[in-house]
C-alpha positions in Angstrom: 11.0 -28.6 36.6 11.7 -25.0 34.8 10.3 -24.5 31.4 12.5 -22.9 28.9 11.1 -20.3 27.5 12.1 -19.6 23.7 12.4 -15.8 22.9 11.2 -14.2 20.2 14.6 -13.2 19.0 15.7 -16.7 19.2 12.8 -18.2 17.0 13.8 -15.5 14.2 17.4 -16.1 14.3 16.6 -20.0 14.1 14.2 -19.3 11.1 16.4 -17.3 8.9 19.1 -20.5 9.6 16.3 -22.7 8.0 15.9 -20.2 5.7 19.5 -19.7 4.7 19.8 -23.8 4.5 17.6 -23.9 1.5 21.0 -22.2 -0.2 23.4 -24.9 0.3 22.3 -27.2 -3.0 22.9 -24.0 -5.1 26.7 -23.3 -3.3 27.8 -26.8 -3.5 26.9 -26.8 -7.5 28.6 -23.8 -8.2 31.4 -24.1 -5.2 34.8 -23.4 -7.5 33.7 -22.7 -10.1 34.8 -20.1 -12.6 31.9 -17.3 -12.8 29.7 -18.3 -10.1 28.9 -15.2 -8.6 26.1 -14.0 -10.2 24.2 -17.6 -11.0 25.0 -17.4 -7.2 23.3 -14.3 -6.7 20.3 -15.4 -9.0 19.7 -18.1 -6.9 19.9 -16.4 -3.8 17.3 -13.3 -5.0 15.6 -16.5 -6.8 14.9 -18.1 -3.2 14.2 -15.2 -0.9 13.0 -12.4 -4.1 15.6 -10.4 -2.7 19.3 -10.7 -1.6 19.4 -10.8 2.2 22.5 -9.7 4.2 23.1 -12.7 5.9 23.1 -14.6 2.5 26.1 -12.2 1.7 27.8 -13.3 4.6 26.7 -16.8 3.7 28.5 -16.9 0.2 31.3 -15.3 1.6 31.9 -18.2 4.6 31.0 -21.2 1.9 31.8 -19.9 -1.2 34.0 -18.3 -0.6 33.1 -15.1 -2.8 34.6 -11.6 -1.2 31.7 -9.1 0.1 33.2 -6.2 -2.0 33.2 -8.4 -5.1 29.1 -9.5 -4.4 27.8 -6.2 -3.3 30.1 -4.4 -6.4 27.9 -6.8 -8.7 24.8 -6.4 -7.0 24.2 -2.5 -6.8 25.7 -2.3 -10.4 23.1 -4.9 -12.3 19.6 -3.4 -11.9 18.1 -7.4 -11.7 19.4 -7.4 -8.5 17.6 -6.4 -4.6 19.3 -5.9 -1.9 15.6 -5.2 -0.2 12.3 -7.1 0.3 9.5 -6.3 -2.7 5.9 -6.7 -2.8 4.1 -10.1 -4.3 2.8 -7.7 -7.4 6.0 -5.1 -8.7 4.3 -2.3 -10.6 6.7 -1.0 -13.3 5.8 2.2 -14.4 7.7 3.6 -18.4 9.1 6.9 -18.2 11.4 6.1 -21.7 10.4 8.9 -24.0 7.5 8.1 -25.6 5.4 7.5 -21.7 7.3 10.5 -20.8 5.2 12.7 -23.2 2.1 10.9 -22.5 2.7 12.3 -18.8 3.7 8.8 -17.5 4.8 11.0 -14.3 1.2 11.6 -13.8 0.3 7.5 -13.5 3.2 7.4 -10.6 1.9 10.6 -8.9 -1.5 8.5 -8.7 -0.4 5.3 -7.4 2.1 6.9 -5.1 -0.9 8.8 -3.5 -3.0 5.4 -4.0 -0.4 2.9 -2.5 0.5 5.8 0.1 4.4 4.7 -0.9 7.1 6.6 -2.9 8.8 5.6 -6.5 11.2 2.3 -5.1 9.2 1.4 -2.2 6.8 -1.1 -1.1 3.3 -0.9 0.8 2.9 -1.4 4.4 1.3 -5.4 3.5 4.3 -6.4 1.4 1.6 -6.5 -1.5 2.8 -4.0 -4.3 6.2 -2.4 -4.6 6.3 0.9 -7.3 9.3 1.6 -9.6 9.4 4.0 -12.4 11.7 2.4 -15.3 13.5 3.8 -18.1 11.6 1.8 -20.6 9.1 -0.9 -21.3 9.4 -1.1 -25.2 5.4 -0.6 -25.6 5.3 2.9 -26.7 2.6 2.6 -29.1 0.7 2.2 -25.9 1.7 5.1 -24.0 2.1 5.6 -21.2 2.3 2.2 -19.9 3.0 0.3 -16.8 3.3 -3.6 -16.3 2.7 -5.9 -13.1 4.3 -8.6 -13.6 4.4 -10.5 -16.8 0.5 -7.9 -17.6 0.7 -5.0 -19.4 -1.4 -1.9 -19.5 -1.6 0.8 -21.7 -3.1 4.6 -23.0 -3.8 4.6 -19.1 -3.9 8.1 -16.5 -3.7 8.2 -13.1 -7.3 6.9 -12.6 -7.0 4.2 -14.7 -4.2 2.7 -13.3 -5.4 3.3 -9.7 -8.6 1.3 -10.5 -6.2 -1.8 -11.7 -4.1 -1.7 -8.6 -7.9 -1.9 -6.5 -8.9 -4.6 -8.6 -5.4 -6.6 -7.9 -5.8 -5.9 -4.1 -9.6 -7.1 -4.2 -8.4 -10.2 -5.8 -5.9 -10.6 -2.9 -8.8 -10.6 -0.9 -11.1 -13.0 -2.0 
């Protein structure tokens, strides 16, 4: 009797079908509908944090939505990923207030921290860095948010210290 032996590749392909299944409650509420692309695409980045390519392709076969149309609406809205992110996003304010506050010098620290650049993520899929245009704190300048928290009058140290504090909570 032979023993099939189940490839690597093949496991992968047959998890991002299970994956891509959890989509089909979300296409068959809004399938024909007028202005379902982007509760569509909410849903999709909803499900997976991000919009995954094959999840293009499955809109496009089920919902019939064209790829031009989904991608012209997903690199134009700034909600939208077309790329993993990390559990914890780290937002830091550049709007002018942070700006004068050398906000620049906060993501110079945790981009020599997290060993990343402004728009990426660490190695462990734990923090992803993104400068923003503004945060609408700037009485606390300069600021930076993770997640729904807010942190402000911070420098470079400061806000190095929180991100170790947020990775030793990972830990324990």
């Amino acid at each position: 009797m032979r023993v099939k032996r189940i490839s690597l590749k093949d496991k992968q392909e047959q998890q991002e079908a299970e994956n891509l299944s959890l989509m089909n409650p979300m296409i068959e509420e809004y399938r024909g509908k007028k202005g379902n692309l982007i509760p569509l695409l909410q849903g999709v980045q909803t499900l997976f944090g991000y919009i995954p390519h094959e999840a293009f392709l499955k809109l496009h076969d089920e919902a019939g939505l064209k790829l031009a149309d989904m991608y012209g609406v997903a690199t134009f809205y700034a909600q939208f990923r077309l790329n993993p992110v990390g559990k914890h996003i780290i937002k830091v304010c550049h709007g002018t207030a942070c700006h004068v506050q050398n906000a620049m010098k906060l993501t110079e620290a945790l981009m020599e921290s997290l060993k990343i650049k402004d728009g990426e993520t660490t190695e462990d899929n734990l923090f992803t860095l993104e400068s923003v245009a503004c945060l609408g704190c700037c009485s606390l300048a300069p600021v930076m948010m993770i997640g729904e928290e807010t942190y402000g009058k911070l420098d470079g140290k400061k806000s190095v210290k929180i991100i170790k504090e947020i990775r030793l909570s990972e830990k324990n």
